[in-house]
Backbone as CSV, one residue per row, in Angstrom:
resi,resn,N_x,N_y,N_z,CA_x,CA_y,CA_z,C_x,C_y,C_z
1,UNK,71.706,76.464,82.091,72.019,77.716,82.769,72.654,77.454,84.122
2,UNK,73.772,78.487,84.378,74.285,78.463,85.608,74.661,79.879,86.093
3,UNK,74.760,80.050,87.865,74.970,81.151,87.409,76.445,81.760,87.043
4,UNK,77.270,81.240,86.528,78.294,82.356,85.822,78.009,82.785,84.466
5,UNK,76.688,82.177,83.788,76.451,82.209,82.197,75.119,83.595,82.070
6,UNK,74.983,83.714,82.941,73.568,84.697,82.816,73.131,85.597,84.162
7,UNK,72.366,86.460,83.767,72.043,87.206,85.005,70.930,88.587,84.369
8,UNK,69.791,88.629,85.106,68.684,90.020,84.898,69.828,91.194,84.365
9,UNK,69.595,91.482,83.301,69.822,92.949,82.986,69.898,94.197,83.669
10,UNK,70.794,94.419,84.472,70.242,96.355,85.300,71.219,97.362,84.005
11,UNK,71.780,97.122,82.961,71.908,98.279,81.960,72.305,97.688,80.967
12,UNK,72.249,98.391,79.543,72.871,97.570,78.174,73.874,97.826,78.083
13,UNK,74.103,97.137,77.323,75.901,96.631,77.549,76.504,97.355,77.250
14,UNK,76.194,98.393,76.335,77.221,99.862,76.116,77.340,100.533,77.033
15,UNK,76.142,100.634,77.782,75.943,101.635,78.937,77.226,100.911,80.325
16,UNK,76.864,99.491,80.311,78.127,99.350,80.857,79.069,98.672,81.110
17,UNK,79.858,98.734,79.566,80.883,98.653,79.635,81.709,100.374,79.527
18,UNK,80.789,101.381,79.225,81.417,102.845,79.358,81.624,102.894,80.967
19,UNK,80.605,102.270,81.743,80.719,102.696,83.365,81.454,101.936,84.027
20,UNK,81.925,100.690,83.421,83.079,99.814,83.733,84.750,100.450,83.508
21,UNK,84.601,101.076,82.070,85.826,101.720,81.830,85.951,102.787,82.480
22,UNK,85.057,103.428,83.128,85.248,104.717,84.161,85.672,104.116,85.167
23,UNK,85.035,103.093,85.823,85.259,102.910,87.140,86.713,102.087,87.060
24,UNK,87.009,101.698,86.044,88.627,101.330,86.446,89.515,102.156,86.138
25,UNK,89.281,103.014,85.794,90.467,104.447,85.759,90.329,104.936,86.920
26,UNK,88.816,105.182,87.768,88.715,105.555,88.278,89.496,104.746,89.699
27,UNK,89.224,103.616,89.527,90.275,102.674,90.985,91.392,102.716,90.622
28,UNK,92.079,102.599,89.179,93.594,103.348,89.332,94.124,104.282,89.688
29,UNK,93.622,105.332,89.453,93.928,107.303,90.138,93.998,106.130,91.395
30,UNK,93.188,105.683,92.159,92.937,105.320,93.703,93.934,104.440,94.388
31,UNK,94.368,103.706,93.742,95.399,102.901,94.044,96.572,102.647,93.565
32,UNK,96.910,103.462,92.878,98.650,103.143,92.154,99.056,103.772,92.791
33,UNK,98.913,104.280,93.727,100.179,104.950,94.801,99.629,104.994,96.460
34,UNK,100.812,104.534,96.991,100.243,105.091,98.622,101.225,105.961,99.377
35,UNK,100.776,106.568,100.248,101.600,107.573,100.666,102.601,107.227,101.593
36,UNK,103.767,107.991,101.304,105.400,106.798,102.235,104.945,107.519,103.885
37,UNK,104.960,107.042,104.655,104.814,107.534,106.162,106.275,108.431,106.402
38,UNK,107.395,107.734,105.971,108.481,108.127,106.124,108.708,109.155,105.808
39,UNK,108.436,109.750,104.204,109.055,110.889,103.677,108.026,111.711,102.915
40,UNK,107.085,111.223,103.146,105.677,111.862,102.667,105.306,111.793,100.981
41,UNK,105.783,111.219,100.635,106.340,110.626,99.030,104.707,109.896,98.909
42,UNK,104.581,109.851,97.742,103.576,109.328,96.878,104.335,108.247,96.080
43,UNK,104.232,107.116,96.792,105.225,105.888,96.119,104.545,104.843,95.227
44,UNK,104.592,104.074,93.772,104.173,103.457,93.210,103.775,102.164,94.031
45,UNK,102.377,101.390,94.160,102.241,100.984,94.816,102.735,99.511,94.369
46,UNK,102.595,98.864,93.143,103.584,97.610,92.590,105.154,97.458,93.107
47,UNK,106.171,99.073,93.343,106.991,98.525,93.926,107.077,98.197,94.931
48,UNK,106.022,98.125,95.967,106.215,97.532,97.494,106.266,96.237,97.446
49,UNK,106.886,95.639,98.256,106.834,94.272,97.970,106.272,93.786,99.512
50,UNK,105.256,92.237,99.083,104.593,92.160,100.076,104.655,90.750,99.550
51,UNK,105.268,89.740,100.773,105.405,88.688,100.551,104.256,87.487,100.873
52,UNK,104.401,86.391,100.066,103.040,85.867,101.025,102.999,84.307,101.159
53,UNK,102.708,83.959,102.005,103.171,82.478,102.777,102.312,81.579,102.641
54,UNK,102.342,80.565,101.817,101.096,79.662,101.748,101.369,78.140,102.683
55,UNK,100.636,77.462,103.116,101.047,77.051,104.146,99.728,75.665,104.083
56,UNK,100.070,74.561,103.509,98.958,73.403,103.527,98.069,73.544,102.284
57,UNK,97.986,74.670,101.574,97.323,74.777,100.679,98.042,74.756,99.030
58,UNK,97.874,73.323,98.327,98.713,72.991,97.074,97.905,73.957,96.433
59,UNK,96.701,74.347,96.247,96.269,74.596,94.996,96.353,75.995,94.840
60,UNK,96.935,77.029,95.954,97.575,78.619,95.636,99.226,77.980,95.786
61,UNK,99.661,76.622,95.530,100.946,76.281,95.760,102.365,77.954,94.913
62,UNK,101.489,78.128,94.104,102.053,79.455,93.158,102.133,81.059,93.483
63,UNK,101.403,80.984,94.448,100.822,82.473,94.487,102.210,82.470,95.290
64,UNK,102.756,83.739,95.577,104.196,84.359,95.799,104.190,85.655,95.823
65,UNK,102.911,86.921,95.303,102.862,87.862,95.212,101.737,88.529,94.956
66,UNK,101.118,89.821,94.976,100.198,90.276,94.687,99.824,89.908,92.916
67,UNK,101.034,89.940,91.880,100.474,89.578,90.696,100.576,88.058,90.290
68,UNK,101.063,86.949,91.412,100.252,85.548,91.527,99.184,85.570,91.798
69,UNK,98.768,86.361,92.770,97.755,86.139,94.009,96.025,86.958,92.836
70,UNK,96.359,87.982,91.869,95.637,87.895,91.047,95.311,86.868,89.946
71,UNK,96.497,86.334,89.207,96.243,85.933,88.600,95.259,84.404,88.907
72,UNK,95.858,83.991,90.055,95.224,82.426,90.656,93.686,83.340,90.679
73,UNK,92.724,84.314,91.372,91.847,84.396,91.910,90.822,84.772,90.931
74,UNK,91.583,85.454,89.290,90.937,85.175,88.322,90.860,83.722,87.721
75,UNK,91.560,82.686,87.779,91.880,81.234,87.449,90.653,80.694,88.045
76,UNK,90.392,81.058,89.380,89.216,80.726,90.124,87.658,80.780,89.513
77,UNK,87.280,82.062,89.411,86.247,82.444,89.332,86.315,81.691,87.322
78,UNK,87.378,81.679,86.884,87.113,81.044,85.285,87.123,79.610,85.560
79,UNK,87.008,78.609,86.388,86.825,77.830,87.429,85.376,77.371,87.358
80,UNK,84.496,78.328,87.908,83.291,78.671,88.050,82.444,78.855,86.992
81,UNK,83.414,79.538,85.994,82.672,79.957,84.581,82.182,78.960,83.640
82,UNK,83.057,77.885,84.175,82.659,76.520,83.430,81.715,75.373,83.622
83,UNK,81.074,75.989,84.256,79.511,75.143,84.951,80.022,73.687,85.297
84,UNK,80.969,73.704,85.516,81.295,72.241,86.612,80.548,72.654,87.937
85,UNK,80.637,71.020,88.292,80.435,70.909,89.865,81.323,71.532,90.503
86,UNK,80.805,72.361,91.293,81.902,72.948,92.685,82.174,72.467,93.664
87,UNK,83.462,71.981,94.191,83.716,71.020,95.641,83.724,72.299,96.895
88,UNK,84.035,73.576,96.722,84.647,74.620,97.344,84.223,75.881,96.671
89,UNK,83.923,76.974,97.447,84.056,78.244,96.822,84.963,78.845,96.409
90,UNK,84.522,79.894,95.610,85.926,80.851,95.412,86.278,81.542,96.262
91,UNK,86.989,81.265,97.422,87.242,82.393,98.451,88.279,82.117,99.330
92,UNK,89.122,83.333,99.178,90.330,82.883,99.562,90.613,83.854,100.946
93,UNK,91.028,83.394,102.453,91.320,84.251,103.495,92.847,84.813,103.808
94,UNK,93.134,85.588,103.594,94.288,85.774,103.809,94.720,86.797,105.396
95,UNK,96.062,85.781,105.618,95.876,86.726,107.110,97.318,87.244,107.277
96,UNK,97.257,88.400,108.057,98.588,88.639,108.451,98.859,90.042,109.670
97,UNK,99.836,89.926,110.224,99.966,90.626,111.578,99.487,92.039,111.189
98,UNK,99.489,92.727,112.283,99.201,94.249,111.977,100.360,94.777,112.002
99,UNK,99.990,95.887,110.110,100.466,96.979,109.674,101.428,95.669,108.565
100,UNK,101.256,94.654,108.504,102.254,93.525,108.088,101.926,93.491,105.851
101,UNK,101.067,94.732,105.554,100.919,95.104,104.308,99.633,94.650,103.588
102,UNK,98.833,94.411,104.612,97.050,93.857,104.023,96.798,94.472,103.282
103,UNK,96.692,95.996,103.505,95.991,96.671,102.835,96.767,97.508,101.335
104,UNK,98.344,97.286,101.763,98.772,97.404,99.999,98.623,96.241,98.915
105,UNK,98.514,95.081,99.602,98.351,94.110,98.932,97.350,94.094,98.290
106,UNK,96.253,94.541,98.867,94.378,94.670,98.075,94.570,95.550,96.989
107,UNK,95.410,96.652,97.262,95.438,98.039,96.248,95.723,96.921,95.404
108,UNK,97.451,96.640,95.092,97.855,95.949,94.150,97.106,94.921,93.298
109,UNK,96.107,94.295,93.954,95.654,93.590,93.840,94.563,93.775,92.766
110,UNK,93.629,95.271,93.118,92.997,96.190,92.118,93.834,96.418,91.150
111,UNK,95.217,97.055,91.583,95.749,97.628,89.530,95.868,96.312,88.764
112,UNK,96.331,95.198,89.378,96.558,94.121,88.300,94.999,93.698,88.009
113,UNK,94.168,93.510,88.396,92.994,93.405,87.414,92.521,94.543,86.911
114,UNK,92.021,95.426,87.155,91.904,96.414,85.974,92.881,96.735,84.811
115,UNK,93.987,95.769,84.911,95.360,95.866,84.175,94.761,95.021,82.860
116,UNK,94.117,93.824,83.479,94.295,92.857,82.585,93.038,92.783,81.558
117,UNK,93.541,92.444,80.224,93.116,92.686,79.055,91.692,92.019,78.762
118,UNK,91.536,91.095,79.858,90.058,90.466,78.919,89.164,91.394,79.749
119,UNK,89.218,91.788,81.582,89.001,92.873,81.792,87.085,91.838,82.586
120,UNK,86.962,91.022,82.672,86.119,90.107,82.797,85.624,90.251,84.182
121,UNK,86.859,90.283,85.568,86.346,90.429,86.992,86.057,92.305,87.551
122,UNK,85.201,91.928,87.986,85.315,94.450,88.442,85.355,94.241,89.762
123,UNK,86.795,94.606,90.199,87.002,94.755,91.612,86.044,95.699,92.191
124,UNK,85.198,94.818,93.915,85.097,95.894,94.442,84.945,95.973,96.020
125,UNK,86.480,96.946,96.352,86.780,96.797,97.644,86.127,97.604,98.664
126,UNK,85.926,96.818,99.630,85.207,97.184,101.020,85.991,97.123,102.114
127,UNK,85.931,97.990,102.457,86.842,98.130,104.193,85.894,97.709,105.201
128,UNK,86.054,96.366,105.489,84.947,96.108,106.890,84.414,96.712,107.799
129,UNK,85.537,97.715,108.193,84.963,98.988,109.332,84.123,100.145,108.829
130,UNK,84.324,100.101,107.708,82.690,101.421,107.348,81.709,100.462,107.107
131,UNK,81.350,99.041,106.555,80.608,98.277,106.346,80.006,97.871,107.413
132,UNK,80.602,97.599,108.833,79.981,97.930,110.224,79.340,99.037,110.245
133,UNK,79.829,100.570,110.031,79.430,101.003,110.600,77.684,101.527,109.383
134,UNK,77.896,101.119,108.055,76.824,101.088,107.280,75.328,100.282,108.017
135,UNK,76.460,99.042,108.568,75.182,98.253,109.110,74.153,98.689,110.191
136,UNK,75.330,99.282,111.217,74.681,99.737,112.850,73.738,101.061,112.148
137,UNK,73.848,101.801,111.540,72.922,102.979,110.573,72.035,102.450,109.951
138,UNK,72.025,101.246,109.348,70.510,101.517,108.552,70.439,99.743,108.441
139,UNK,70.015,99.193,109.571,70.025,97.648,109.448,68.560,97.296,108.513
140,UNK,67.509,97.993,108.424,66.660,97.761,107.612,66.907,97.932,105.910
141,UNK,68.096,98.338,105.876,68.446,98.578,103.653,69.064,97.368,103.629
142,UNK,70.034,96.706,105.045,70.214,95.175,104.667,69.754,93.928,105.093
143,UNK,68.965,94.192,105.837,67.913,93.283,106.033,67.089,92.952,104.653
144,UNK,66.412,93.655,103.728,65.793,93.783,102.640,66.730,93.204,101.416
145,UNK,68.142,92.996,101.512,68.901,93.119,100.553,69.053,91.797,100.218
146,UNK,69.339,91.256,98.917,70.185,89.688,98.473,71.430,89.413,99.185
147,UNK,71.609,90.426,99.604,73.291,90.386,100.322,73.747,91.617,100.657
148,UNK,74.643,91.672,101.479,75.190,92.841,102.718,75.846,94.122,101.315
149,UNK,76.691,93.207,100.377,77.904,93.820,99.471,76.679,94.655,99.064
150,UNK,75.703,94.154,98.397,74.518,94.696,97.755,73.914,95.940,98.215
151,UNK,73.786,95.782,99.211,72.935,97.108,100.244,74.007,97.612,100.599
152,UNK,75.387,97.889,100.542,76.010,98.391,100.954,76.749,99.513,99.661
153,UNK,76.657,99.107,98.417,77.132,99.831,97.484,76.150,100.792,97.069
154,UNK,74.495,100.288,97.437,73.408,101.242,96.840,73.907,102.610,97.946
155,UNK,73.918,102.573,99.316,74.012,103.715,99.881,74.903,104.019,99.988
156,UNK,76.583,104.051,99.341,77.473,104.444,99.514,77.825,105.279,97.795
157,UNK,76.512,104.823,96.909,76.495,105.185,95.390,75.436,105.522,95.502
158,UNK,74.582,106.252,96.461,72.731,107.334,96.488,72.766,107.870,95.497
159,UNK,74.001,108.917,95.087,74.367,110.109,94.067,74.773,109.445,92.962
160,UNK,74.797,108.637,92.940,75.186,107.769,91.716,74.964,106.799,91.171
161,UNK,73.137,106.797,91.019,72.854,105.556,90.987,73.234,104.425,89.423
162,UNK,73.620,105.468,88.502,73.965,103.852,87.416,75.177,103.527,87.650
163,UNK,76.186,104.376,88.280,77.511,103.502,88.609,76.814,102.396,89.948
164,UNK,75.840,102.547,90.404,75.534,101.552,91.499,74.970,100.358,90.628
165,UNK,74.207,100.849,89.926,73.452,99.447,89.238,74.751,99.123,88.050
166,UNK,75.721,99.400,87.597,76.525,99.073,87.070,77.775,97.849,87.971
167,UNK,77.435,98.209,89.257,78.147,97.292,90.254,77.440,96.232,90.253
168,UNK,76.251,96.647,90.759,74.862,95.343,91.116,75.024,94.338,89.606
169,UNK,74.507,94.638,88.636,75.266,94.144,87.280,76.307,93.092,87.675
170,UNK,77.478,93.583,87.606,78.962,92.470,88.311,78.602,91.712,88.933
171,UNK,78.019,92.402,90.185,77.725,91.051,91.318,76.709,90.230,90.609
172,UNK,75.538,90.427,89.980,74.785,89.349,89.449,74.955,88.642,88.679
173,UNK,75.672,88.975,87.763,76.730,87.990,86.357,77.686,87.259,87.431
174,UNK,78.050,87.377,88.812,79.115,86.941,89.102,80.662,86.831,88.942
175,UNK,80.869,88.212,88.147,81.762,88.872,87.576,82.156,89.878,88.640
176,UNK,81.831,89.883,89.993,82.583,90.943,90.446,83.905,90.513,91.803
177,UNK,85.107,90.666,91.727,85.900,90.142,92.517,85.703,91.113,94.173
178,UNK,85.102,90.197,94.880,84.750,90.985,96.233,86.145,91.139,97.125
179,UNK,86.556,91.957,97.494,87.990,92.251,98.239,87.621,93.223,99.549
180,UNK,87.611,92.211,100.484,87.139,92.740,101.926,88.200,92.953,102.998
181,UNK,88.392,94.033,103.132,89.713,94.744,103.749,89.355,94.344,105.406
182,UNK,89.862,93.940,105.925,89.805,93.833,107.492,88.499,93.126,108.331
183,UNK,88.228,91.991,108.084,87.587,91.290,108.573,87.494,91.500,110.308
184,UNK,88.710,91.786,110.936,88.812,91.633,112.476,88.056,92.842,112.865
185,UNK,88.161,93.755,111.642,87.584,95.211,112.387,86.203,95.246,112.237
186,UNK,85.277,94.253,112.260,84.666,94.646,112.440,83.394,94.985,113.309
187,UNK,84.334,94.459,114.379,83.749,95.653,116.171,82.491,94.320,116.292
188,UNK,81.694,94.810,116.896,80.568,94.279,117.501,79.787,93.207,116.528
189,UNK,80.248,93.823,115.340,79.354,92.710,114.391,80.138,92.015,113.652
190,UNK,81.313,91.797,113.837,82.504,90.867,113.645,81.707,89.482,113.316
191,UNK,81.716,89.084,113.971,80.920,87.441,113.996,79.935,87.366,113.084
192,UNK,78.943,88.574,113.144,77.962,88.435,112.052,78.180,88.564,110.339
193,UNK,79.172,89.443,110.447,79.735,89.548,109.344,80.947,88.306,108.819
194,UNK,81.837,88.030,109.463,81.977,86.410,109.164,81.564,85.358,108.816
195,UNK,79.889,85.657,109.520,79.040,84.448,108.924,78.756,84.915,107.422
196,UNK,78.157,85.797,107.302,77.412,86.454,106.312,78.457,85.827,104.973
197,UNK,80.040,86.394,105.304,80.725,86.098,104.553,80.825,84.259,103.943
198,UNK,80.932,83.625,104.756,80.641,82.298,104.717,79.619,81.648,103.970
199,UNK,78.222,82.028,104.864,77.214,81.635,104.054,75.709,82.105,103.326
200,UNK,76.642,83.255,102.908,75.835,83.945,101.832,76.546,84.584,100.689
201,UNK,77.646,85.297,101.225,78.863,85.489,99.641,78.997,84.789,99.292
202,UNK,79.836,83.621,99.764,80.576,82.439,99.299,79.577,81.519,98.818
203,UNK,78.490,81.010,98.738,77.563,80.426,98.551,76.800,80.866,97.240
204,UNK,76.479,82.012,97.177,75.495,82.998,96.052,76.724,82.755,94.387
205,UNK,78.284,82.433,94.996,79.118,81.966,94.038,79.644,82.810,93.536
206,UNK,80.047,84.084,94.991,80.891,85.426,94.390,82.451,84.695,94.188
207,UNK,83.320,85.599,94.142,84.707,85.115,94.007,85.088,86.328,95.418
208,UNK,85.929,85.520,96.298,86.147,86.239,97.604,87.186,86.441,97.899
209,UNK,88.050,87.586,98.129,88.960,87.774,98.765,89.193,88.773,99.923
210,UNK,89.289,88.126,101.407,89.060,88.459,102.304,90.524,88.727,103.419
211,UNK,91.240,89.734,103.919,92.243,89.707,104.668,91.654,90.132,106.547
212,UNK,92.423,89.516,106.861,92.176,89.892,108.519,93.477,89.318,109.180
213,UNK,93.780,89.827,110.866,94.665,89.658,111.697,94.230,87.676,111.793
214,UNK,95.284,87.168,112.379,95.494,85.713,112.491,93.886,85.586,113.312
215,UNK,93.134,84.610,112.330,91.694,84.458,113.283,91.611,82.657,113.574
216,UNK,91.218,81.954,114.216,90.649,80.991,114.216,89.168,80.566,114.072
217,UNK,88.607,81.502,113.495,87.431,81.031,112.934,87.716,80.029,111.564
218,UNK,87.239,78.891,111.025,87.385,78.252,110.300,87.216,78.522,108.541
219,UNK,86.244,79.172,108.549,86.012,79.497,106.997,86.171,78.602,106.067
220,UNK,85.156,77.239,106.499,85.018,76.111,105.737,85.188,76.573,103.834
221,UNK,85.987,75.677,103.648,86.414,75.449,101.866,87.025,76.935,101.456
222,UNK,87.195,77.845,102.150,88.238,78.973,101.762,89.539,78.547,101.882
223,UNK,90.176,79.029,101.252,91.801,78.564,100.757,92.324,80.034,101.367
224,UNK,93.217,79.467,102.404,94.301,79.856,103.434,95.348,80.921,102.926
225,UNK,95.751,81.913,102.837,97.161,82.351,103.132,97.272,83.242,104.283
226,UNK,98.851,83.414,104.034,99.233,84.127,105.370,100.556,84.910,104.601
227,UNK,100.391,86.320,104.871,101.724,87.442,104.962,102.848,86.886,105.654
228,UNK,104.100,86.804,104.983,104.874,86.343,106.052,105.828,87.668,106.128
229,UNK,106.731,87.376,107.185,107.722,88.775,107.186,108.361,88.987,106.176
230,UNK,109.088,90.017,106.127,110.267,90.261,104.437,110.979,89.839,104.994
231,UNK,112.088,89.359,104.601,113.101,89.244,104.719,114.426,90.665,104.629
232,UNK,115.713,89.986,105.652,116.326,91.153,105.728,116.358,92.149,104.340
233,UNK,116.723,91.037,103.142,117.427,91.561,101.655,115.706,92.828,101.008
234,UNK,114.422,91.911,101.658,112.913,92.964,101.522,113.484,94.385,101.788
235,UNK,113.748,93.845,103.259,113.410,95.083,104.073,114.208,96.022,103.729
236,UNK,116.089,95.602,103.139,116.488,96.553,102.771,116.499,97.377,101.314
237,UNK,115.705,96.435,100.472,115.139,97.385,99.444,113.792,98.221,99.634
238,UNK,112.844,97.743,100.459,112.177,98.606,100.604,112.484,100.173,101.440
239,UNK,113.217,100.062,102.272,114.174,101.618,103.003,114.554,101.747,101.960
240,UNK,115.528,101.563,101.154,116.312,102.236,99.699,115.281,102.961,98.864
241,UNK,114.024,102.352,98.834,113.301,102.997,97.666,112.426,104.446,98.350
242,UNK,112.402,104.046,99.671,111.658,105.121,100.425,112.619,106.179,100.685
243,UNK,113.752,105.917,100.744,114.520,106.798,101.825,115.948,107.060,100.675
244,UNK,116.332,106.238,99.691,117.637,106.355,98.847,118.703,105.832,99.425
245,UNK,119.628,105.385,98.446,120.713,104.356,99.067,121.719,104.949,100.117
């Protein structure tokens, strides 16, 4: 036994894989489109293009896009699935300037796995700044908890508790791809939550994907990227698609 092969039961497997197939329709309605600032347009969110810069790191030597950057991070966690020795976690930091497309990249990042057919990882994204502010509210539900992600989905799913234990599920099979939106934001407990991320996600043997502004905190055995700018030929297809030739 390891843990990607097993995990306590919180529902039977009909029960959820029906609450699995909800909840990824349900993150598609959520993310296949974001709204154009420019023209107030509801734009497909796959055609944005969001480039991405790998830099010392051979083994995302491939990733080039949001549907590299999935496919490597499922490669990962099936990595894991194979009860080898682990040199490194699954967890990858990605950084890039502000407004520089973090947060379309995560969307995208959701439709291509709920896209894909074996259907094995269940995205589930957290915006660091309500996860602060979950913490400063009720530090005793995560104090008590196996982990922050954990206590943080029960009270954000009160009204809903088998889609919650249908999450808890993921995370305990180790089947759930953690995607943590803004690491820098998160205010006063920044640091604590960095650690947490370090050495208790990454450790427990989630699969991590984490974006924030350029940090120098280290994030021992996480694998590096960085957003780089578009280029002119980007930039001028992205105005064309927002705005028309």
């Amino acid at each position: 036994l390891h843990p990607w092969n097993h995990a306590p039961r919180q529902l039977p497997l009909p029960a959820f894989e029906e609450l699995r197939s909800w909840y990824a329709k349900a993150l598609q309605a959520q993310h296949a489109h974001i709204l154009d600032a420019l023209s107030g347009r509801r734009l497909d969110v796959l055609e944005q293009c969001v480039a991405i810069e790998v830099s010392g790191d051979s083994a995302a030597a491939r990733v080039t896009d949001a549907s590299t950057l999935t496919a490597w991070l499922h490669e990962l966690h099936g990595n894991l699935c194979a009860g080898d020795a682990t040199e490194a976690p699954a967890g990858v930091l990605l950084t890039g300037r502000p407004a520089a497309g973090k947060t379309s990249l995560l969307s995208q990042v959701v439709i291509y796995s709920v896209d894909r057919d074996d259907g094995e990882l269940v995205p589930i994204l957290i915006k660091v700044q309500v996860l602060q502010t979950r913490l400063l509210n009720d530090r005793a539900a995560f104090a008590t908890a196996w982990n922050w992600v954990d206590a943080f989905l029960r009270l954000e799913h009160e009204a809903s508790p088998q889609l919650y234990r249908m999450l808890r599920q993921a995370m305990m099979a180790r089947r759930a791809l953690l995607l943590l939106d803004g690491l820098d934001e998160g205010g006063a407990l920044r640091i604590e939550i960095e650690r947490h991320v370090q050495e208790v996600l990454a450790p427990q043997g989630h699969t991590v994907f984490a974006t924030s502004r350029p940090t120098d905190t280290p994030f021992g055995g996480f694998h590096r990227l960085h957003l780089s700018p578009l280029s002119d030929a980007q930039q001028e297809q992205a105005i064309e698609r927002r705005l028309g030739s």
